[in-house]
N, C-alpha and C positions, 0 to 999 in steps of 0.2 A: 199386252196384259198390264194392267194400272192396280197400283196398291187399291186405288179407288172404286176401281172394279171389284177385286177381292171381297173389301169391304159390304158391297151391297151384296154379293152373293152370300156371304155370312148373314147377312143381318135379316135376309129375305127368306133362308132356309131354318132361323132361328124364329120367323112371325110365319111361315107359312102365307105369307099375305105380301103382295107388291105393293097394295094400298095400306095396309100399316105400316109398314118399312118408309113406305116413302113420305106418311105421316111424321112418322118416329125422327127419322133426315131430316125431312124440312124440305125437300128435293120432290119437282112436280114426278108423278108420276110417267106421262113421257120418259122424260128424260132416264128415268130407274128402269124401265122397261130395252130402252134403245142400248143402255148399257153393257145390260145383261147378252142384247143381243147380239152383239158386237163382240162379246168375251168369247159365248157359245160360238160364231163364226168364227172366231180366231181359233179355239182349241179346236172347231172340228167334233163336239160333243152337242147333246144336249141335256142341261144341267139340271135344268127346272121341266113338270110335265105340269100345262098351265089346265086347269079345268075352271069350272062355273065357280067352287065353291074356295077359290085359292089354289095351291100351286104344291108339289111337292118334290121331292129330289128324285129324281131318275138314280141307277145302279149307277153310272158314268158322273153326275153328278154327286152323288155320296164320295167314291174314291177322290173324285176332282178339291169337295170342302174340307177331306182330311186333312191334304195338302197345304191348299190354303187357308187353312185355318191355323198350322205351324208358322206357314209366310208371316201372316199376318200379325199372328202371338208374338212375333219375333220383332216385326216394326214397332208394335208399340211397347217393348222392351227396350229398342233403342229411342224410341219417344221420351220412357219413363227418365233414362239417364240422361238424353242428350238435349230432351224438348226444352221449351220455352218455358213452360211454367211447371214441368216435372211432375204433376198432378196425377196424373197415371196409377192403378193400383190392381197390381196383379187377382187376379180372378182363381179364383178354385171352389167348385160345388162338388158336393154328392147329393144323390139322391136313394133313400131306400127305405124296405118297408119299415113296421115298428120294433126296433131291437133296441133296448139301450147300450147294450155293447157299442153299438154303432155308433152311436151321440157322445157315450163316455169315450173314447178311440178321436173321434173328431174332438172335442175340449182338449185332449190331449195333445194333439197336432198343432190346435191353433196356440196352445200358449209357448210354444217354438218361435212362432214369430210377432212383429211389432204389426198390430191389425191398423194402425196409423197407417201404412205399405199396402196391405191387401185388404182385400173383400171375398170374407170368405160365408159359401150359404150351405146348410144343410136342409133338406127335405125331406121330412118324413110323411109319405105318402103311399098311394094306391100302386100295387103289383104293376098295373099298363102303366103308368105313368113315374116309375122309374124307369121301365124301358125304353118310356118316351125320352125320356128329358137326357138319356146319354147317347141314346139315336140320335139327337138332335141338337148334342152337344152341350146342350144348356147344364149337367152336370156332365164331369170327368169321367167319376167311378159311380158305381151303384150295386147296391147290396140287396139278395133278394135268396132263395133257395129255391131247390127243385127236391123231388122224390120220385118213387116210382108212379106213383099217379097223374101228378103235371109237368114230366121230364120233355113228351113229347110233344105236348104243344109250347110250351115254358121255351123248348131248343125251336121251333119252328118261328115265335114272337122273334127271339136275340136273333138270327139268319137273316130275318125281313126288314131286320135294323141295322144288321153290318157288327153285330156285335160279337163279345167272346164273354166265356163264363170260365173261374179259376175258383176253383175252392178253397174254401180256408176251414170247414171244420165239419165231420159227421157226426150226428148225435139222435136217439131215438125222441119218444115224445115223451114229453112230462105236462103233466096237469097243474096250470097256476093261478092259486087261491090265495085268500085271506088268511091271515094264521092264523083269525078264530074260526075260520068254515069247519061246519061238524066234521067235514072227515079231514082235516091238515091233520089227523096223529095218525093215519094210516101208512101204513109203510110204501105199500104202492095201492093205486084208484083205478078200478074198472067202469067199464063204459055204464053198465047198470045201475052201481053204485049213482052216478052223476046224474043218472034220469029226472029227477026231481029237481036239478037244480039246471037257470039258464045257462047256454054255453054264449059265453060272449064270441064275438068275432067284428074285426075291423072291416068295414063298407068298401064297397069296392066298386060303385057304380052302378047304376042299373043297367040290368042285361048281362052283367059280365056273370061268366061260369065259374063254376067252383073249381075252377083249376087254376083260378085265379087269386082264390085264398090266401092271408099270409098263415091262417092255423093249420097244423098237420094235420093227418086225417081228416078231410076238408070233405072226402068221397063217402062216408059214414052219414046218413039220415037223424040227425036229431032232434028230438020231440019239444026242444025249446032251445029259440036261438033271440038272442038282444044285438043289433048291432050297433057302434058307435064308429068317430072318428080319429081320436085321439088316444092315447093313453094315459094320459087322466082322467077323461072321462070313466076308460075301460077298468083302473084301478078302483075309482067311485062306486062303480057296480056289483065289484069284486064285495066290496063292504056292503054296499046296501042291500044288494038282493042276494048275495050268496051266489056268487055268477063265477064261473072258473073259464079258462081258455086252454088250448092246448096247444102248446110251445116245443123251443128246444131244450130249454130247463139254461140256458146260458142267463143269469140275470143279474144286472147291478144294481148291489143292493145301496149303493151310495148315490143313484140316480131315484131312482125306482123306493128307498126308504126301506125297513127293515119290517112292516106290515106282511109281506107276502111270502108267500113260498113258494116251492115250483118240487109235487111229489112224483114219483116214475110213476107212468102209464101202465098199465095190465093189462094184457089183451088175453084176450082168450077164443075158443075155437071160430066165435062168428066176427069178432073185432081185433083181427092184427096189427103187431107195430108195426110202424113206419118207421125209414130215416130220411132224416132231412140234411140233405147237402145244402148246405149253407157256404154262399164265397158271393164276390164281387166281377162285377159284367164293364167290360169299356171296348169302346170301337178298335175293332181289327186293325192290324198291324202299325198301330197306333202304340208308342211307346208312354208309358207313363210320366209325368212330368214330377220335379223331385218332390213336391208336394204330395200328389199322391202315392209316390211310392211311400213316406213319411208316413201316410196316414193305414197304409193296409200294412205297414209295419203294427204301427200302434194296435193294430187289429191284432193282429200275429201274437202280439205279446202279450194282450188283456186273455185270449182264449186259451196261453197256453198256460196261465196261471189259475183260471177259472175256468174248468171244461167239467161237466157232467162225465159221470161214467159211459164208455160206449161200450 
């Protein structure tokens, strides 16, 4: 087994593709192929399950890249201090859906350290594709929630990924508007109330189900829905057409501006609360590296200063 083997095994379950990977190197294809083959004979596994449309990790190979994916983090650790030209700059992502908690918690981590050293990404994206991108390594940590509606497929996705989910905070639904929308002076907002106005909600794909949602009560039928991709867009909406969403009511108002609010849900006998377990998802028995314990620190601290009533 060869650092250089590791290498393309990483690189190859990070493109899903032997023919991008072996783009990416510079290294004929053959040769990326024979490598890999040679590795799988030596360990006695097989890593990669290769089909028509690319190639993906077998259960033996998931355990096998956790591994070496430490080896490897570790060489080019000793690269960064001991190499030739030191250029090396340690890597840390997350990925998760739209919270700014999450965004404010991540500025907060990075100005810990000199980004001249690291390269650091955040992702704020679609429900499957956080669980993609920490299946697959491409982020560390990833932030997302469950309730009782999408607990049971939501646990069945993180399983298929090798992953684990750890909570950081419960809280019910809260309605978040404009602070001029006609009803922000209502103490709390029922679902009726809201009929006439759209409910925003972030895109998720075509074909994906509603249990894939990042808004709570996602299982609820409503007679006007807008969707966008970002949160500015979705704040834009908030103002222009009088568009609300429904949240955990966690929001920073030093990201997000002092425009908004976020009032308690009402439910009533045909429309129940929900809660939303809100926490952070990273590969099985996989220990955190001190950056991300740093950053689900930062998390810990913003929610327990700023939490909604539960």
């Amino acid at each position: 087994m060869t650092l250089q083997q590791l290498k393309y095994a990483l690189a190859i379950a990070k493109n899903g593709s032997i023919n991008k990977t072996a783009e990416e190197l510079f290294v004929a294809q053959s040769s990326l192929s024979c490598a890999i083959r040679e590795l799988e004979n030596e360990l006695g596994i097989t890593i990669f399950q290769r089909t028509g449309r690319g190639v993906s990790l077998t259960p033996d190979g998931t355990e096998f890249l956790v591994y070496a994916g430490r080896v490897y983090q570790q060489y080019e650790l000793l690269q960064e201090k001991y190499g030739k030209n030191g250029s090396f700059k340690r890597k840390f992502g997350v990925s998760t859906q739209h919270y700014s908690f999450a965004v404010k918690a991540f500025a907060e981590m990075v100005k810990k350290f000199d980004t001249l050293n690291f390269e650091f990404a955040i992702r704020e994206t679609k429900t499957l594709e956080v669980i993609k991108d920490v299946g697959s390594m491409k982020s560390e940590v990833g932030i997302l929630y469950r309730s009782a509606f999408n607990e049971k497929i939501i646990n069945k996705m993180l399983s298929e990924n090798d992953l684990e989910f750890f909570e950081l905070t419960k809280c019910r639904a809260y309605v978040y508007l404009w602070k001029n929308h006609p009803l922000s002076n209502e103490d709390s907002i029922s679902l009726e109330q809201l009929e006439e106005f759209p409910r925003l909600a972030f895109e998720q794909g075509d074909g994906a189900a509603s249990y894939f949602d990042e808004e709570i009560l996602s299982d609820i039928s409503y007679p006007r829905v807008i969707k966008s991709l970002d949160r500015a867009t979705q704040l834009n909406l908030m103002v222009a057409l009088n568009g609300y969403t429904l949240c955990s009511g966690i929001i920073c108002e030093e990201l997000n501006g002092s425009d908004y609010i976020a009032v308690p849900f009402r439910e009533d006998e045909n429309n129940r609360n929900s809660i939303m377990e809100i926490g952070y998802i990273r590969k099985k028995f996989t220990p955190l590296s001190d950056i991300a314990e740093l950053y689900i620190a930062e998390i810990k601290k913003y929610l327990d200063n700023i939490r909604p009533d539960f």
